[in-house]
C-alpha positions, 0 to 999 in steps of 0.5 A: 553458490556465486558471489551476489552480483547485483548487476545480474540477471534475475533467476528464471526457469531453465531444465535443472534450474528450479525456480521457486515463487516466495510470498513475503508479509512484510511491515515497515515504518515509512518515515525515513524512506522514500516510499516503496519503489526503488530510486536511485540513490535514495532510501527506499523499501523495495531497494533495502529488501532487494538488496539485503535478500541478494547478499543473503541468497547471493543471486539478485532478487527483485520484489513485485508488490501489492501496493506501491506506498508513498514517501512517509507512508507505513504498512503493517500488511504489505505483502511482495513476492520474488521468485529464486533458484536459492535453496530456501528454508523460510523460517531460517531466512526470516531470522536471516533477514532480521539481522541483515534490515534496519530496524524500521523493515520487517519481513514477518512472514515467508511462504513458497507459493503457486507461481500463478500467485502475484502480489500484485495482480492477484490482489482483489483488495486492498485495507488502509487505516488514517490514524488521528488524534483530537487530543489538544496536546497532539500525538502521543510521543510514541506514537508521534510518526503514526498519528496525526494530530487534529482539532475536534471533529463533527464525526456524524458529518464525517461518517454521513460524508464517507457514506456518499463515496461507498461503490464504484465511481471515478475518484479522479477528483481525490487521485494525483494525475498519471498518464493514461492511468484510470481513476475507476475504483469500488471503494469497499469501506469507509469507516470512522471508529473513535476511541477517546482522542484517537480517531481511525478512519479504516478504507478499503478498495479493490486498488487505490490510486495515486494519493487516493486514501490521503485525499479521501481523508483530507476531503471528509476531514474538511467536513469535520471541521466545518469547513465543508458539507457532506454534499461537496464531498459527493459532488466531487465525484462528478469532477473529472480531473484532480480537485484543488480544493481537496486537501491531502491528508499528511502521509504519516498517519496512513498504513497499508494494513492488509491485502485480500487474495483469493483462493489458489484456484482463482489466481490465473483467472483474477490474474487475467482479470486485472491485467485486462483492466491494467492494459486498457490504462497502462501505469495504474497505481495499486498503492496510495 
């Protein structure tokens, strides 16, 4: 096998030149990256995964991912997938990997998968959690880069506030701008769940876009703290361009904690499905 050159091409299918497609379920702590995407000459997951699996199988590999997360934000369910000519054994490559990554990336899992599966448009939903803490000393010290500390809340106004974006709506209010992105999502599930000081509001959608699940939670959080009503927060998604007055929610206490897909021999048809969706407004954000 060559030496790893990471100016190559990546692998494609040619006769005797198997290509495999690898599903990889990955957690990691987002405070010292600069979000998912690969960026030149910044820290990034996708450009440290990228390049320890390229040393490892010594060909280029290149990740496409579930959700593009933000700058500081965690994921303890991300999933990503890549597709290699390497002679894989998954559970010697996971061990492999756990000495090749800084600690704060995990790939816990590693799987072959059908080539019709992708990480990205094969998705059909995406689970976030908001992790805060109403203790009047603030975040546990260990759990200082996952939870944000906040002043008691009114949780009934935040639940009843929660309850008015349930369904498919146009969240351009709660959503950073991008060219010819749509705004258009089902919000599945807005939760709230209290355990003494610590406060969890659980989101799930069929896809986010930019900054969504932050500003969701900044808006609902103003409600809580008595700055706003319920009602506001519904009338914001009468609002067809990003709101000023929704505050986004700092970016250490979200976590992309899991992704939905379908059974094998749904995956061309939800494949060909969000891609139609995707081609009517190029450059929308499956991340937050």
């Amino acid at each position: 096998m060559s030496e790893y050159d990471p100016g190559a091409p990546v692998p494609r299918d040619e006769p005797g030149h198997r290509i495999t497609r690898f599903r990889l379920d990955i957690s990691y702590d987002g405070t010292d990256f600069t979000g998912w995407a690969r960026q030149p000459g910044l820290r990034t997951v996708q450009g440290r995964l990228e390049e320890s699996l390229g040393k490892v199988l010594r060909e280029p590999v290149q990740l496409t991912v579930a959700g593009r997360t933000d700058a500081g934000v965690h994921a303890e369910g991300q999933v990503a997938h890549f597709d290699t000519a390497a002679d894989v054994d998954p559970d010697k490559l996971i061990h492999r990997m756990a000495k090749f990554l800084p600690r704060d990336v995990r790939i816990a899992g590693i799987r072959p998968v059908s080539t019709e599966f992708d990480a990205r448009f094969s998705a059909i939903r995406r689970h976030y959690v908001y992790r805060l803490t109403t203790a009047p000393y603030g975040a546990d010290p260990l759990a200082a880069r996952s939870v944000v500390g906040c002043r008691p809340v009114d949780l009934e106004a935040m639940r009843a506030a929660s309850r008015t974006l349930l369904g498919l709506h146009d969240f351009a209010a709660f959503c950073r701008r991008r060219e010819g992105a749509t705004t258009i999502r089902e919000l599945q599930r807005y939760e709230w769940v209290r355990d003494g000081h610590r406060l969890d509001a659980y989101v799930s959608a069929d896809a986010f876009c930019w900054s969504m699940v932050r500003s969701l939670v900044g808006a609902v959080l103003a409600v809580g703290e008595g700055r706003r009503t319920p009602e506001w927060v519904a009338g914001l998604l009468e609002e067809r361009q990003r709101s000023s007055s929704v505050t986004v929610a700092p970016a250490h206490g979200l976590s992309l904690i899991g992704v939905d897909y379908p059974a094998e021999s749904e995956l061309a048809a939800r494949n060909a499905q969000t891609r139609e969706v995707r081609s009517i407004a190029p450059g929308g954000c499956c991340g937050d």
